[in-house]
C-alpha positions in Angstrom: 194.4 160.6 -16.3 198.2 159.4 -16.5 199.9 156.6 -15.0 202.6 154.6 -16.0 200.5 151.6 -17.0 197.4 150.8 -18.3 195.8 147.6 -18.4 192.8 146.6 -20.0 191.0 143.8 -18.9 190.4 142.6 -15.4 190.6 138.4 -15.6 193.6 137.2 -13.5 196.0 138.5 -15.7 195.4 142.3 -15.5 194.3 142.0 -11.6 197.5 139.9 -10.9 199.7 142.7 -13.0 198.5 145.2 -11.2 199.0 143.9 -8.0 202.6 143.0 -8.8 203.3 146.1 -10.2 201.6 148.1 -7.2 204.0 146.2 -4.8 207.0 147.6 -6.7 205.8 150.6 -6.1 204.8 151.2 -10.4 201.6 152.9 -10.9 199.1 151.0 -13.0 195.2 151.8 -13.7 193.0 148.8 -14.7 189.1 148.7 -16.7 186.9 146.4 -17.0 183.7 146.5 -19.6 182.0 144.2 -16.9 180.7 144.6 -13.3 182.2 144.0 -10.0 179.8 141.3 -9.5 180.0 139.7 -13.0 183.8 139.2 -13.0 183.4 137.4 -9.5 180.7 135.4 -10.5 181.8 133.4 -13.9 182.5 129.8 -13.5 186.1 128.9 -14.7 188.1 126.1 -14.2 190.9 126.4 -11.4 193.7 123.9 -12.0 196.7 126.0 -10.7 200.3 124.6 -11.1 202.8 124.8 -8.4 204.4 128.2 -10.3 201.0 129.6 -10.0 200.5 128.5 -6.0 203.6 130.2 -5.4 203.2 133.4 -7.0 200.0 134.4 -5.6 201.4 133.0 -2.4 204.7 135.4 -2.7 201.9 138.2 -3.9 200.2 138.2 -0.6 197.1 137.1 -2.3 197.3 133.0 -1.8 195.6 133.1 1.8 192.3 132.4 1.2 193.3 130.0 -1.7 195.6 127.9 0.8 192.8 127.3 3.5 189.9 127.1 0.5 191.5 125.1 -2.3 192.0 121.5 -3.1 195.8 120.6 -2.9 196.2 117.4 -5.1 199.6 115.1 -5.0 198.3 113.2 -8.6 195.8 112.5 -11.2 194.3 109.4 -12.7 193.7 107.9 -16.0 190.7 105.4 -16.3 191.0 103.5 -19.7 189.9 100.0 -20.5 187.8 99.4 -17.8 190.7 100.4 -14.9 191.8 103.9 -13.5 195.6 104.4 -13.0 197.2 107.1 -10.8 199.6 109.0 -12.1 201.6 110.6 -8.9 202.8 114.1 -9.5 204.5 115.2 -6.4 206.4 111.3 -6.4 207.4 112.0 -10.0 208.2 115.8 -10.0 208.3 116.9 -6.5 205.2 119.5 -6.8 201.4 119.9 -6.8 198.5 121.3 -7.9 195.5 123.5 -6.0 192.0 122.9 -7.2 190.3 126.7 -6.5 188.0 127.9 -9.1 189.1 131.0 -11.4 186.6 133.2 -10.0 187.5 132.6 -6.6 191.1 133.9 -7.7 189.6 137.1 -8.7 188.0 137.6 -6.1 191.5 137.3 -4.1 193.1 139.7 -6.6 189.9 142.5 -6.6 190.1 142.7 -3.0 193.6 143.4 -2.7 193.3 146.0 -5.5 190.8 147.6 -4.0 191.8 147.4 -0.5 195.2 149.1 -1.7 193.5 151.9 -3.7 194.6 150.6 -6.9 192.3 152.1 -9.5 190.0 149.7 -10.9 187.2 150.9 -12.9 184.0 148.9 -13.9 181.7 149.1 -17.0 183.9 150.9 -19.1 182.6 151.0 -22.8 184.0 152.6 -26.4 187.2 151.4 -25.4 189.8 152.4 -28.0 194.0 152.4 -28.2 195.8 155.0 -29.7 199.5 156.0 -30.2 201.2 152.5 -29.1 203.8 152.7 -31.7 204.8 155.6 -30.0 206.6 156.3 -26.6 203.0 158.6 -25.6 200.3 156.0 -25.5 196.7 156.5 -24.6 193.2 154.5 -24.1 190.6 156.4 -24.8 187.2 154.7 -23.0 183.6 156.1 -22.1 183.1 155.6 -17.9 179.6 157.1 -15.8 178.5 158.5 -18.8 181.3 160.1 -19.5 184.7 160.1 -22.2 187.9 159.5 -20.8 191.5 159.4 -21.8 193.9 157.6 -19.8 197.9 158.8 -21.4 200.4 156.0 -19.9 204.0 154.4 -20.5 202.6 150.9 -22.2 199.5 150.0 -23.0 198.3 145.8 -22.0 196.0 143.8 -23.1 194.4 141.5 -20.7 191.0 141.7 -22.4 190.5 138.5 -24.1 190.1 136.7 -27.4 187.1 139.6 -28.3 188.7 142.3 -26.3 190.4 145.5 -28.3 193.8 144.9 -27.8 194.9 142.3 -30.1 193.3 143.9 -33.0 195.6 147.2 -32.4 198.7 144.6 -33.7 199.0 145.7 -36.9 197.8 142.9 -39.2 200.8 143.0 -41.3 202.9 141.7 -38.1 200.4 139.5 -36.8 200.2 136.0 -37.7 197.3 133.9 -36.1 197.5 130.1 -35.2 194.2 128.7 -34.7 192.8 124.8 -34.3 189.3 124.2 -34.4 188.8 120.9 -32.4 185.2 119.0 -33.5 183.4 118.3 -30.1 183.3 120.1 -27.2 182.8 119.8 -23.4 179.4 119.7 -21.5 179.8 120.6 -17.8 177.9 120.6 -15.0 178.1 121.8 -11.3 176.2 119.4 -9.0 175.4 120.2 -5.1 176.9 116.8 -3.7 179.6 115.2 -2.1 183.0 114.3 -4.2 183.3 111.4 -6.0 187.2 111.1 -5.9 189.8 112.3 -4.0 191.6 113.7 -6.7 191.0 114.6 -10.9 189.9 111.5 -13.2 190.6 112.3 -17.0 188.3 109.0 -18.6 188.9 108.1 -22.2 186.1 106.3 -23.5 184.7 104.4 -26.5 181.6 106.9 -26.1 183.9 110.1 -25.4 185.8 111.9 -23.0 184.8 112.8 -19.4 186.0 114.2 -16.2 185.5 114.5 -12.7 186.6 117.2 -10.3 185.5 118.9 -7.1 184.8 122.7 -6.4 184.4 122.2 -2.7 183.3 119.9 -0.3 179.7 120.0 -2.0 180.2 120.6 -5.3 181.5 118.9 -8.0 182.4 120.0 -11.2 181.7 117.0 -14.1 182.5 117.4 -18.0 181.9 115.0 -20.6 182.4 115.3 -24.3 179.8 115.9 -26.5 178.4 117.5 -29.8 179.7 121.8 -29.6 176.4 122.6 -31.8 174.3 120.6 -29.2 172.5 122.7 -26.7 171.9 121.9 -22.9 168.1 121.9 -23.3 168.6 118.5 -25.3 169.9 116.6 -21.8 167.2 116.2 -19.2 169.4 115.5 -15.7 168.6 111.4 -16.2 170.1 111.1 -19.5 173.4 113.2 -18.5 173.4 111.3 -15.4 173.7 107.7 -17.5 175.9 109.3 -20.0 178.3 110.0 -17.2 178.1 106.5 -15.1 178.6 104.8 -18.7 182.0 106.6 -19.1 183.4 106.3 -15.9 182.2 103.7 -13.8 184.5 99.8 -14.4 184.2 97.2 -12.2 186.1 98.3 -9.6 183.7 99.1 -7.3 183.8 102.9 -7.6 180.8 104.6 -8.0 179.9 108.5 -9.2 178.1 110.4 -6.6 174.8 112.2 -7.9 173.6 115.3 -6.9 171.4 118.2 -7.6 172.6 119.6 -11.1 172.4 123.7 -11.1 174.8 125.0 -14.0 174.7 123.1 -17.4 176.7 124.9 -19.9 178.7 123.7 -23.4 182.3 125.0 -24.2 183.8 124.5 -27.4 187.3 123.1 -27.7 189.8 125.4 -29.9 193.8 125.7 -29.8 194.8 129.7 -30.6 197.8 131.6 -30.4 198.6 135.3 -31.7 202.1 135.7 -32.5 204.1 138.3 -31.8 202.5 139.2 -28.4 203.9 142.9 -28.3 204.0 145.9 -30.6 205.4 148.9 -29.6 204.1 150.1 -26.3 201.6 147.5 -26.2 201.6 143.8 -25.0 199.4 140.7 -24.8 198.7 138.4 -21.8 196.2 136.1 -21.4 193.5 134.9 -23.5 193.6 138.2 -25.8 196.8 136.1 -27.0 196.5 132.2 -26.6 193.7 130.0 -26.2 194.3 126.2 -25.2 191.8 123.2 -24.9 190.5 122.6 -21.3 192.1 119.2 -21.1 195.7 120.5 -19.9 194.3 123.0 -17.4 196.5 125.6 -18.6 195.0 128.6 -19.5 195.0 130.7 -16.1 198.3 129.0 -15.6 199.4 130.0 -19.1 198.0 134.5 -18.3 199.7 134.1 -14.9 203.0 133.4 -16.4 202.4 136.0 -19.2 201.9 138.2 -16.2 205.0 137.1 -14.3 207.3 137.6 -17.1 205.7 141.3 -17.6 206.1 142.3 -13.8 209.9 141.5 -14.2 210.2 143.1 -17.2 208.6 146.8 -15.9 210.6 146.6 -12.7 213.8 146.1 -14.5 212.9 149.0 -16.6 211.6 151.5 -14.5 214.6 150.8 -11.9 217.8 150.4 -14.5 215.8 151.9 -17.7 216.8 148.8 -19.6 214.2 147.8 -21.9 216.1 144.1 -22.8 213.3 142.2 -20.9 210.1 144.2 -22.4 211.7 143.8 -26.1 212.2 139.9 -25.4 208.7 139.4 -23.6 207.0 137.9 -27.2 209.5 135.5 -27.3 210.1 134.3 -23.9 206.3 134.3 -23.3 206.2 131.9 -26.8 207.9 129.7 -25.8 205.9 128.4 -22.4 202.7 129.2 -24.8 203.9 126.6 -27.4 204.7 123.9 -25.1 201.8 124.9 -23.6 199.4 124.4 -26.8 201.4 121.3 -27.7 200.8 119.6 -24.0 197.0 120.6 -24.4 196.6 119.4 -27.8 198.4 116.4 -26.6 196.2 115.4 -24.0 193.1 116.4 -25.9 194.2 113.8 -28.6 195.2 111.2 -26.4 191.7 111.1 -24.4 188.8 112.4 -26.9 187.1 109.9 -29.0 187.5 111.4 -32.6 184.2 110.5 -34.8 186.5 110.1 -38.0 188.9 107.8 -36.1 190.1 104.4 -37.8 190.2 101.5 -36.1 194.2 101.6 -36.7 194.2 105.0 -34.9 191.8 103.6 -32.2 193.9 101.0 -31.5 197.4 103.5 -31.5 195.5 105.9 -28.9 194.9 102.7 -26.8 198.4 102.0 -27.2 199.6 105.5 -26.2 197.4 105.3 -23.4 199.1 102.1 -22.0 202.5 103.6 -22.6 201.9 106.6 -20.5 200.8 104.4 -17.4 203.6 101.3 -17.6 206.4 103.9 -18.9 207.9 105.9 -15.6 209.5 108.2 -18.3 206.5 109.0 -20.1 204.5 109.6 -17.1 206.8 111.7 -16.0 206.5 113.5 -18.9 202.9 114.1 -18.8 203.5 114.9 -14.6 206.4 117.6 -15.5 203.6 119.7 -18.2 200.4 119.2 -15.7 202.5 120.8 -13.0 204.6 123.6 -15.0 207.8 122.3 -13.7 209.2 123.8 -16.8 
């Protein structure tokens, strides 16, 4: 086979690039080691940021999310026994759409698909070959059969365990990794939400969160233990362990439900530095990694993805290749303000076991500032929303 690009990996990132690409008219052929079905059925977060919104909107592929997701004007903080709102679209004139990750992919396989955009499933034995050259080629086994795909560039969409990154030479690769030491348990429950909008809860227990998925389901995290396992929480005891956290005096009170997904996510900041080599090129989670608590790693692939799309128009309609060779960089630079907002947030509202009661009492301090200080709020407003 031959096209112009080849993308491995269909997450958001590949499907997105292809899409883009497809609507300027650039041939692009995307695999996937997973199924159809699979892909459209893993539970990921969906905090988009305004950029996001608008892209897929632009794209043609923002319809369903529009009608389906959650637009939200703010967030809160609850600390010390109060919850604070911290009013995004009052403090930086955007928003953000709740609309799960998988739900997005959905969006982008059907407009693949119904554009004839080849997209092949449960591809194995993938392997790259040649991208230091101007002839690359993916070699991959698909039906039983080997296959060789020869293209312009090769991309990597395929996550932190996918092929790609490893074809970066090590000598020019440098990795950046932070292991954090708890991690998130999450639950979906069948029931009615508990707030309009996202609550981020710092407590003397841990961390925990509240969003909604739809009208009748929410989506709950609290922190906890990343070697514990999901068998050790009977529905009671996760139930208290939530109320304890997030319930004050207030009044407000956490809707229960039927629980039907428990899972445990470990908490890590990664980046892989530089992002291209040759022909091939990094977006996504096969070249950063960020903690949950900023909701920015969709946000984080789609802007990997944006820059790309720009970058292969400009070359296959002027043949200038100044936007590919500066992609690592200009994608570096969102990533790292990126990791540091993540990291920021993840320190600001975890409960850290080795903690002093000096640092305790700094967090609690930081935590006041961000509420009473319109500058600092607007700080933490201007990186939830990407106005950046």
């Amino acid at each position: 086979m031959r096209t112009q690009i080849a993308i491995i990996g269909a997450g958001p990132a590949g499907l997105l690039l292809s899409h883009l690409l497809h609507l300027q008219g650039i041939e692009s052929i995307v695999l996937e080691s997973r199924s159809r079905p699979e892909i459209e059925a893993t539970i990921r977060a969906g905090v988009l940021e305004q950029g996001t919104m608008d892209l897929l909107t632009e794209a043609g592929v923002g319809e369903r999310m529009r009608a389906e997701g959650a637009l939200h004007h703010g967030i809160e903080l609850a600390f010390g026994g109060r919850r604070h709102r911290i009013d995004l679209t009052e403090l930086t004139g955007k928003a953000i759409t709740v609309y799960p990750q998988h739900e997005v992919i959905k969006d982008l396989v059907a407009a693949r698909i119904d554009a004839g955009g080849p997209l092949l499933f449960e591809v194995s034995d993938v392997a790259l070959h040649g991208v230091d050259t101007d002839k690359p080629s993916v070699r991959f086994s698909h039906a039983g059969a080997e296959q060789i795909i020869e293209a312009d560039f090769v991309i990597g969409c395929d996550g932190f365990h996918g092929v790609s990154r490893a074809a970066i030479p090590a000598s020019v690769r440098q990795d950046y990794q932070r292991t954090y030491p708890f991690g998130w348990f999450g639950i979906l429950v069948e029931s009615a939400p508990s707030s309009e909008e996202l609550i981020y809860a710092h407590h003397e227990r841990g961390f925990a969160l509240v969003s909604t998925r739809s009208p009748t389901v929410q989506r709950l995290y609290f922190q906890c233990d990343p070697s514990d396992h999901v068998d050790n929480w009977s529905d009671d005891r996760i139930w208290n362990e939530l109320h304890s956290r997030l319930e004050n005096n207030d009044g407000w009170r956490l809707n229960e439900g039927k629980i039907f997904q428990k899972n445990i996510i470990g908490m890590r900041s990664f980046v892989s530095a530089p992002m291209q080599s040759g022909r091939l090129m990094l977006a996504g989670d096969a070249a950063h990694i960020v903690p949950p608590t900023g909701a920015k790693g969709m946000n984080l692939a789609i802007g990997d993805v944006k820059l790309l799309a720009r970058a292969f128009e400009q070359f296959y309609r002027d043949g200038s290749e100044d936007r590919l060779n500066s992609y690592s960089a200009d994608a570096l630079k969102r990533v790292w303000r990126a990791e540091y907002f993540s990291w920021w947030m993840t320190s600001l509202l975890h409960t850290f076991a080795d903690a002093t009661p000096f640092q305790r009492e700094i967090q609690r301090a930081e935590l006041e500032n961000v509420v009473s200080s319109r500058a600092m709020a607007t700080a933490l407003a201007e990186n939830y929303v990407g106005a950046f």
